[in-house]
C-alpha positions as CSV (number, residue, x, y, z in Angstrom):
1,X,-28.8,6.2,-10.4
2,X,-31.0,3.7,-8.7
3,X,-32.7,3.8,-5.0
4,X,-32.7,1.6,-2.8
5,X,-35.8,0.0,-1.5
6,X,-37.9,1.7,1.5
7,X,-39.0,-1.4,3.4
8,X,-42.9,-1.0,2.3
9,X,-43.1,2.4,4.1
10,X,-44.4,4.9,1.6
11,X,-43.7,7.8,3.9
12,X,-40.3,7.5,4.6
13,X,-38.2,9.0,1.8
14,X,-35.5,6.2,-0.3
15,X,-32.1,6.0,0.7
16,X,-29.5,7.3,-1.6
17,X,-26.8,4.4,-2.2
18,X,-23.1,5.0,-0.7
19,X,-20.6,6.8,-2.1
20,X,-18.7,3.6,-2.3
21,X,-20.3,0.4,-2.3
22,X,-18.9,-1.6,1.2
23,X,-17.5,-4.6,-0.5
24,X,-14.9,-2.0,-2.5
25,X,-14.5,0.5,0.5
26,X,-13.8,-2.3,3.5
27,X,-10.1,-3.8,1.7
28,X,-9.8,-0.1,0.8
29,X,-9.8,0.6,4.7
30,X,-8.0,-2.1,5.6
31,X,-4.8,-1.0,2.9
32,X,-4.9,2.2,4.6
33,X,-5.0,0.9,8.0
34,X,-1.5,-1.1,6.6
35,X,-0.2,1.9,4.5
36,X,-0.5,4.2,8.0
37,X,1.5,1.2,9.8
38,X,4.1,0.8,7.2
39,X,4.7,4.5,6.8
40,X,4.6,5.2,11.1
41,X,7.6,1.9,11.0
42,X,9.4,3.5,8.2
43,X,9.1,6.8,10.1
44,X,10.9,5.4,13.2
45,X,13.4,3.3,11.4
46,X,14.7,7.0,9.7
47,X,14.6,9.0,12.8
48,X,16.9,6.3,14.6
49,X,19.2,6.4,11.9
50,X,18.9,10.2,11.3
51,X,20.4,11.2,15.2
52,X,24.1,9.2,14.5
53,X,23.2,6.5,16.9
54,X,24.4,5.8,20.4
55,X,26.9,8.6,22.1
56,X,30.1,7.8,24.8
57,X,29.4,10.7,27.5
58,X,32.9,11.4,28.4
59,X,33.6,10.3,32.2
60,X,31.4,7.4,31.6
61,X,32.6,3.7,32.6
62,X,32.3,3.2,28.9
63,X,34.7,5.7,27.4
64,X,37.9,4.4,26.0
65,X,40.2,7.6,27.3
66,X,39.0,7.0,30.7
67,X,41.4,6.1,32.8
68,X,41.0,3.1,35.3
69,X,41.9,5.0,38.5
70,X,39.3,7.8,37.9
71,X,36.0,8.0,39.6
């Protein structure tokens, strides 16, 4: 592999290049930033489908066997 260049100073030791250059691992962190997002939505969207939706709590003003008089 290559080194990269000291800036002139011959005591400091060379830097070892990155493990992934920055102009490949930048859109590779932004594509996971998106995957996370995507996968958290898709998350959500099953576990409000998963529960069977909304419920009618019987006594409630909005259950159809309640009868008008009751309280």
């Amino acid at each position: 592999m290559y080194d990269l260049p000291t800036n002139g100073h011959a005591d400091t030791p060379a830097r070892t290049p990155p493990l992934l250059p920055p102009h490949v691992a930048w859109p590779l962190f932004v594509v996971l930033l998106l995957a996370i997002s995507v996968g958290a939505a898709a998350v959500t969207v099953v576990a409000a489908y998963s529960d069977g939706g909304a419920q009618i709590v019987e006594g409630s003003p909005y259950d159809p066997n309640r009868h008008e008089g009751a309280r």
